[in-house]
C-alpha atoms as one frame of an Amber mdcrd trajectory, in Angstrom:
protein
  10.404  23.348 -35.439  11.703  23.729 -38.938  11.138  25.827 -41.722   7.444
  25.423 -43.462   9.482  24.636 -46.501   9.595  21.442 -45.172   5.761  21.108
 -45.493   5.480  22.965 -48.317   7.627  20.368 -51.259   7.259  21.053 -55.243
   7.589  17.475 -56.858   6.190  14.934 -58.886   3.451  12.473 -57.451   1.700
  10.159 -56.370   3.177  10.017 -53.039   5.447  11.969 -51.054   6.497   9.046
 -48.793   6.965   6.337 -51.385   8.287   8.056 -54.755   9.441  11.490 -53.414
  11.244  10.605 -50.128  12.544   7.071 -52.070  13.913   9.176 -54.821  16.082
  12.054 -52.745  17.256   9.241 -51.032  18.635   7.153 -53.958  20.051  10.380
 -55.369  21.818  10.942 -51.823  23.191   7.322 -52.087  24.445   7.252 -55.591
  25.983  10.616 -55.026  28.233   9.095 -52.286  29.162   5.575 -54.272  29.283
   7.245 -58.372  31.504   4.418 -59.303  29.926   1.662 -57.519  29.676  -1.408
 -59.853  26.333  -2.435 -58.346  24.072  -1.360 -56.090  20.632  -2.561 -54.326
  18.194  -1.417 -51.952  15.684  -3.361 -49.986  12.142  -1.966 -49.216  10.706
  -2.714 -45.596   7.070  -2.486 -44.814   4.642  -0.068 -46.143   6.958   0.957
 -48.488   7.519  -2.523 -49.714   3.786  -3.378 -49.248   1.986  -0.369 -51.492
   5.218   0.432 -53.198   4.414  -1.025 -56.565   1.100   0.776 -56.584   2.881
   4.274 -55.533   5.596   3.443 -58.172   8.505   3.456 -55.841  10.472   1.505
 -58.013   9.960   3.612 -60.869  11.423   7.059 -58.353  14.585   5.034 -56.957
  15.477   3.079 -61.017  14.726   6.834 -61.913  17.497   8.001 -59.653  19.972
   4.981 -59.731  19.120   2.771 -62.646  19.869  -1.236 -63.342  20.183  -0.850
 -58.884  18.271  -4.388 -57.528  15.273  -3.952 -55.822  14.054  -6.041 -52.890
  10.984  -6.374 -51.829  10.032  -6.924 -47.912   6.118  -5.941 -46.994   6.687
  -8.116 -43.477   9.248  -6.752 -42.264   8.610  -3.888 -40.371  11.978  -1.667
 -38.453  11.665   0.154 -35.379  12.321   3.198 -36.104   9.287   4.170 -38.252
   7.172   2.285 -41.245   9.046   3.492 -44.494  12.071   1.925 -43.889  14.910
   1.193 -47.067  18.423   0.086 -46.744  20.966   0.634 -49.646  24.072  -1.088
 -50.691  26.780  -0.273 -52.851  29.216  -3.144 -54.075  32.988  -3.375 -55.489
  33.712  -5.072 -58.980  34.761  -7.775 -56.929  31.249  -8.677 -55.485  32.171
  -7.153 -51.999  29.808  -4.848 -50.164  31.211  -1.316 -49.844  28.842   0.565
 -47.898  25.391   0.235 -46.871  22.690   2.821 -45.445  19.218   2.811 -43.365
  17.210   5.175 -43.996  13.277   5.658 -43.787  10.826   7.842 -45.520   9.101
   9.481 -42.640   6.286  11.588 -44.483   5.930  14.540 -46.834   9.125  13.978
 -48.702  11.415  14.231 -45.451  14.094  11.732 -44.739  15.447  10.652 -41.113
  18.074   8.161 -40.241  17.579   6.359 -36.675  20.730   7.612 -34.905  20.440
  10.982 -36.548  16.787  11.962 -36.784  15.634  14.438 -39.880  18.138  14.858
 -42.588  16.758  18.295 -43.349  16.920  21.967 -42.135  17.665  23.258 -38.806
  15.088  24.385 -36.533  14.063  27.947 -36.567  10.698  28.196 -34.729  11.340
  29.078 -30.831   7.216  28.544 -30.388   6.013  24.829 -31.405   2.945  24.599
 -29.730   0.113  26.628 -31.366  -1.014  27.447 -27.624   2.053  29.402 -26.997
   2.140  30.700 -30.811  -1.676  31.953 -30.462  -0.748  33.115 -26.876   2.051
  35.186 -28.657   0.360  36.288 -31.287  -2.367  37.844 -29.225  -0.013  39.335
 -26.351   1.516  41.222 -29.830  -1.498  41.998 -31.688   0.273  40.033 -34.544
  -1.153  37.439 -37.285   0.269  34.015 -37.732   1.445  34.571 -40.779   3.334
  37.667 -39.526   4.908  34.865 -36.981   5.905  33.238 -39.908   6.939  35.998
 -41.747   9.583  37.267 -38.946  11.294  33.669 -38.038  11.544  32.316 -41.831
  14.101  33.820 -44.294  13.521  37.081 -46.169  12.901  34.885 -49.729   9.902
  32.229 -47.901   7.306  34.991 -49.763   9.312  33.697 -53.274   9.209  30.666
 -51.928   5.543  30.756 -51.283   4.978  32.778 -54.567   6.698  29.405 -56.287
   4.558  27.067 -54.036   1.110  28.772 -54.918   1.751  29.416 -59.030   2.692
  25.567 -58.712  -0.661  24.511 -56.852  -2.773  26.891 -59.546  -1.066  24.856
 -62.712  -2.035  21.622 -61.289  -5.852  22.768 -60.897  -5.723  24.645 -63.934
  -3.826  21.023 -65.378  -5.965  18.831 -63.904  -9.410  20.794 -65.112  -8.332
  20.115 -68.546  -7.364  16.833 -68.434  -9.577  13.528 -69.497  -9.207  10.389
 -69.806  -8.084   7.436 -67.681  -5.707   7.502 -64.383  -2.934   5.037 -64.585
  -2.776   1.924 -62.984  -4.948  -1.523 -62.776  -8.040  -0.093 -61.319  -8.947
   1.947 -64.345 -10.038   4.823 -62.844 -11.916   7.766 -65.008 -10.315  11.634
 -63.860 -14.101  13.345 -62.803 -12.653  16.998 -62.035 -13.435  18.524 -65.610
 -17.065  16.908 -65.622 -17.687  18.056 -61.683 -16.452  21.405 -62.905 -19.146
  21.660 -65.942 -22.019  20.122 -63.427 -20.814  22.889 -60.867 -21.122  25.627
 -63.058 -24.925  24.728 -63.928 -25.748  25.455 -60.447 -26.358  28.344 -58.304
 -25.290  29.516 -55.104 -24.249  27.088 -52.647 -24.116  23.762 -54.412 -22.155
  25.605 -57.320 -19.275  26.640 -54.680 -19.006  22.957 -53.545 -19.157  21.752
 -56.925 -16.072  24.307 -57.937 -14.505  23.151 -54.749 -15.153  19.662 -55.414
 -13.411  20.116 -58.850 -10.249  22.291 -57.618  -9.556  19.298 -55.143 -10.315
  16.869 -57.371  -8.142  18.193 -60.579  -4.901  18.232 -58.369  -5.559  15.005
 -56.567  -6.196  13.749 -60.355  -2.801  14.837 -61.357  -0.674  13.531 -58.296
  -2.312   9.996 -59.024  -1.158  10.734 -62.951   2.496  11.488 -61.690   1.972
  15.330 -62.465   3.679  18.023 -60.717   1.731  19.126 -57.359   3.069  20.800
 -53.896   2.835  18.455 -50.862   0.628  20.061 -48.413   1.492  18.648 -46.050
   1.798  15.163 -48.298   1.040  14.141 -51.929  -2.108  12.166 -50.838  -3.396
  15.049 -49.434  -2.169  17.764 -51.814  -5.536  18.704 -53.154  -7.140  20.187
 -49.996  -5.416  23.199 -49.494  -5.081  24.531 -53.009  -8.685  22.913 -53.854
  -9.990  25.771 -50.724  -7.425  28.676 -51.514  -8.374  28.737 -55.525 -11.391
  28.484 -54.881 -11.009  31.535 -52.837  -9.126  33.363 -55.125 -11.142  32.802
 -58.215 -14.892  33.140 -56.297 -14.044  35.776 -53.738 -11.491  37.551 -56.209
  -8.225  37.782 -53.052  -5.262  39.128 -53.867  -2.025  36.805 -54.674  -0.755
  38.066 -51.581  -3.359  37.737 -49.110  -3.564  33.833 -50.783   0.037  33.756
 -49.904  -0.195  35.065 -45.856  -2.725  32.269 -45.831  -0.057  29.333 -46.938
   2.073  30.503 -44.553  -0.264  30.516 -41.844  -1.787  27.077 -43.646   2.022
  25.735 -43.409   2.112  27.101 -39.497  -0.289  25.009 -38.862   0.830  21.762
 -40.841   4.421  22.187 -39.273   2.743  22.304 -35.511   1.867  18.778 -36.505
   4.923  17.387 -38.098   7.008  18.258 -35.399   4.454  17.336 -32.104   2.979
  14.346 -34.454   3.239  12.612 -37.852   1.607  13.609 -41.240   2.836  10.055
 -42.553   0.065   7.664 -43.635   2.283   4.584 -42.653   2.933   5.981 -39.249
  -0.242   7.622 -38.582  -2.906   6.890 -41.179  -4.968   9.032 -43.356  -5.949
  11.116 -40.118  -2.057  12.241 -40.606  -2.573  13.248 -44.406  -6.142  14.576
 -45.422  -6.769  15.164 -41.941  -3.885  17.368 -41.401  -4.504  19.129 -45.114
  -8.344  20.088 -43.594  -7.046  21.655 -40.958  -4.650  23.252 -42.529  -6.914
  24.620 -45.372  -9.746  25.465 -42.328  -7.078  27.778 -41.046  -6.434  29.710
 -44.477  -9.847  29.767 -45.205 -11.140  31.506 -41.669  -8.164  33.639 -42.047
  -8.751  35.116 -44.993 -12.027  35.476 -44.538 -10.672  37.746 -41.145 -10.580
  35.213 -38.282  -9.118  36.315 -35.120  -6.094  33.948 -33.652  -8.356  32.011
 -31.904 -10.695  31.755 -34.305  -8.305  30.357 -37.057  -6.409  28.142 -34.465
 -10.379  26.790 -33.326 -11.500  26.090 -37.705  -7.967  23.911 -37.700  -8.483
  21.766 -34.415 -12.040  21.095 -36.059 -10.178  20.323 -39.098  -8.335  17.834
 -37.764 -10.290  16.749 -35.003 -12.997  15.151 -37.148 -11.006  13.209 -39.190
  -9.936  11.687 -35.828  -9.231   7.423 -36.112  -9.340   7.975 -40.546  -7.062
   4.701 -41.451  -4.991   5.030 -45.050  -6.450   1.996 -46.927  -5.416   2.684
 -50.363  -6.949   0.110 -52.766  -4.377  -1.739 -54.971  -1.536   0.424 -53.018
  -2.535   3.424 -55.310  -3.199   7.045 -54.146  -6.551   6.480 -56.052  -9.070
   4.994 -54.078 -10.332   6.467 -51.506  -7.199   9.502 -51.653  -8.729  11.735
 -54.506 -12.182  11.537 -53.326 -11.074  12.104 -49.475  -9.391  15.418 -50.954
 -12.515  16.722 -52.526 -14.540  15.983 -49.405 -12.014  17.606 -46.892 -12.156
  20.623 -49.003 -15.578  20.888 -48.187 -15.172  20.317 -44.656 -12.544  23.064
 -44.111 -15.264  25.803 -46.060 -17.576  24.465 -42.762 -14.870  24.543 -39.855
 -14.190  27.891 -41.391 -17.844  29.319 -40.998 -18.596  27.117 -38.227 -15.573
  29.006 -36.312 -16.656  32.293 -38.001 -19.830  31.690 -36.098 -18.402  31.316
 -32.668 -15.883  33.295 -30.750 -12.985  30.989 -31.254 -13.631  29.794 -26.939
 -13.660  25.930 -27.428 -12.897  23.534 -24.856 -10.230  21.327 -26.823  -7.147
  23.057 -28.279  -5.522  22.203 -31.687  -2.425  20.891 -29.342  -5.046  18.515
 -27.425  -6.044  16.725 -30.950  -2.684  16.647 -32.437  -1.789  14.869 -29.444
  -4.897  12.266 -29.385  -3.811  12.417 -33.201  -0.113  11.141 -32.292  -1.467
   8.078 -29.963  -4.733   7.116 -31.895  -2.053   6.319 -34.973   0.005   4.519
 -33.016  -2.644   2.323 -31.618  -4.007   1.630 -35.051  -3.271  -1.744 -36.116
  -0.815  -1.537 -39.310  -2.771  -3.181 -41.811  -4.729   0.119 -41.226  -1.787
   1.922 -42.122  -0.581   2.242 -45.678  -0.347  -1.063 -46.137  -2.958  -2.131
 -48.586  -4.522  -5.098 -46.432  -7.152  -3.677 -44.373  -9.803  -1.393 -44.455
 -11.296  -0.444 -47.701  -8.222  -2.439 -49.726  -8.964  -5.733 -48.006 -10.801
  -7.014 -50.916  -8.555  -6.287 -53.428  -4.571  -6.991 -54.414  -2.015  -5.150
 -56.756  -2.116  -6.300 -59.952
C-alpha cells in the first residue's frame, strides 16, 4: 500500500480522473517527445464519454497545446475505463512513438503491463483488520500507524493538504454567482451558510456542514483549487466534516491533522483492496469512500477507540453500497455537489452512531470494501461515469 499522498492530491478541479490524471499524463508525454512536430491523443470510454463536461480537453490542450484530440465514448479497453493513447509524429508525417495509458482514479496513472506509475509501497498492513488488530495489540492510534511508516515531512504534507481544504471552504463561502457549464447551475453554499446560522442547535450544525461541503464541491465544479479526498467529486466530504469540527468544536490544527491521516488510512485501505474511480466503480467508489473516510476522522476526534473508528467508516461506506456515478451533462454538478453535502451529514451520524456502540459489529470495513470491489464491477457501465444512465439519461452535453 502506498503512501496516503497518493489519496491526498492538491490540484485544480472538477475531476481528478478526467482533468487531473489527463493532464500529468500529457505533461509526462510531451516531456518525452519536446520536439515532436505533432502530436494526438485519443480518449476511450468514460473519459471520452463525460470528458467534454469534465473539461478534459481543456487539462491535456493545457499541457500540450494545438495536440489533436479524438474522441471514442464506445470504445471501452480492458484494462480499466479511463483509457487514452498518445502519439507523437516526425515532420515527415511518420508516427514516432505512441503510449496507453489510463486514468485509474484520484489523479493516479497506471499503464497495463506496468500497473501504478506512482510511489512505492510502504504500508506492510493493508487490510484494516490486521491494521486495527495492530493497533490494539500496541495500544497505538491509526494515525500513529501512519505517522511511523510515512516520511518524517507527511505532517507538512498534511499541514499543506488541510490549509488547502480551509481556502476552498473559506473560497467557496464567498463566492456567488453561476457554476460553469450548460446546466446553469446557481453556487447555494453562501445562502445555506446565512440560513444555517439563523438556526439553533442541531439543524444549525447541519446547515454549517451542509455549507462547508457544499462551498468546496462549488469550487471543484468552478475549476478552483481543492485536495482530492480521495477524488475531486468527492472532495467536499472530508473537509466539509473536519472544518466543521474545527470551527464548532474549536480542535487544534494538529489534532485536525492526526485525523487526515487516519481519514487518508482509511481511503488508501480502499484504493489498494478496491477502486475509488467513478468509471470503474461508481459513485459508491467516490462519495462513498469520502463518508467513510470523514466518519473515521470525525469518531476519532471525537475519542473513538480502534474499533470504534474502523466500525463509523464501514458504516460510511457500507450505506452508500450499489450508488451509480450518473453525472448529468458529464459535469461534476448534478448530483456530485449535493451528494457531498449529504455524505457530510451521514459521516456526523456513523460517527455518533459508532460513539453509541462498542465498535463489536458483525461486518468489517474489509467485508464492504470487498462487496464494494464486486458490486462496481457488476454495475452495468452506463451506470458508471458515463453520462447515459441513471439520473443523466434524460439529458445530453451541450
Amino acid at each position: 500500500m502506498k503512501t496516503i499522498k497518493e489519496i491526498y492530491k492538491i490540484g485544480l478541479g472538477p475531476s481528478s480522473s478526467h482533468t487531473m490524471g489527463p493532464r500529468k499524463a500529457a505533461e509526462i508525454f510531451i516531456q518525452r517527445h519536446p520536439n515532436a512536430a505533432r502530436t494526438e491523443v485519443t480518449l476511450y470510454g468514460s473519459l471520452a464519454a463525460t470528458g467534454k463536461g469534465h473539461m478534459t480537453d481543456v487539462a491535456i490542450e493545457d499541457a500540450i497545446p494545438g495536440i489533436a484530440i479524438i474522441w471514442e465514448p464506445k470504445v471501452f479497453l480492458p484494462f480499466h475505463p479511463n483509457g487514452m493513447e498518445f502519439r507523437a509524429y516526425a515532420q515527415d508525417g511518420s508516427q514516432t512513438d505512441s503510449w496507453q495509458v489510463f486514468s485509474i482514479g484520484g489523479g493516479e496513472l497506471a499503464e497495463e503491463s506496468q500497473s501504478r506509475l506512482s510511489s512505492p509501497e510502504i504500508y506492510k498492513l493493508d487490510k484494516m483488520t490486521d491494521i486495527l488488530k495492530y493497533c490494539e495489540r500496541t495500544g497505538k492510534s491509526y494515525w500513529e500507524y501512519v505517522a511511523e511508516t510515512e516520511d518524517a515531512d507527511i505532517w507538512d504534507y498534511l499541514r499543506e493538504v488541510w490549509e488547502t481544504m480551509k481556502a476552498a471552504v473559506e473560497r467557496g463561502l464567498d463566492a456567488e454567482g453561476v457554476l460553469p457549464g450548460p446546466l446553469n447551475l446557481r453556487r447555494k453554499a453562501a445562502a445555506y451558510y446565512v440560513k444555517a446560522t439563523g438556526y439553533k442547535d442541531n439543524l444549525r450544525t447541519r446547515g454549517l456542514v451542509f455549507s462547508y461541503a457544499l462551498a468546496v464541491s462549488e469550487e471543484n465544479a468552478a475549476g478552483g483549487k481543492i485536495v482530492t479526498a480521495p477524488t475531486c467529486g468527492s472532495c467536499g466530504v472530508l473537509p466539509g466534516v473536519l472544518y466543521h469540527m474545527w470551527k464548532s468544536k474549536s480542535f487544534s490544527d494538529a489534532r485536525i491533522l492526526r485525523a487526515l491521516a487516519t481519514a487518508g488510512l482509511i481511503g488508501n485501505v480502499v484504493k489498494h483492496n478496491a477502486s475509488i474511480s467513478g468509471a470503474e466503480v461508481g459513485c459508491q467508489g467516490e462519495v462513498g469512500v469520502a463518508c467513510a473516510m470523514a466518519s473515521a476522522a470525525a469518531n476519532q476526534l471525537f475519542g473513538g477507540s480502534p474499533a470504534q473508528i474502523e466500525y463509523a467508516a464501514e458504516m460510511g461506506l457500507e450505506h452508500h453500497l450499489g450508488m451509480t456515478c450518473d453525472p448529468v451533462c458529464g459535469m461534476v454538478q448534478i448530483p456530485c455537489i449535493e451528494r457531498n453535502a449529504y455524505a457530510a451529514a451521514r459521516a456526523l451520524d456513523a460517527n455518533i452512531y459508532s460513539t453509541f456502540s462498542d465498535g463489536i459489529h458483525r461486518v468489517s470495513f474489509d467485508k464492504v470494501v470487498e462487496v464494494m470491489k464486486q458490486t462496481g464491477h457488476d454495475l452495468p457501465s452506463l451506470y458508471k461515469e458515463t453520462a447515459e444512465g441513471g439520473l443523466a439519461k434524460d439529458y445530453h452535453q451541450m
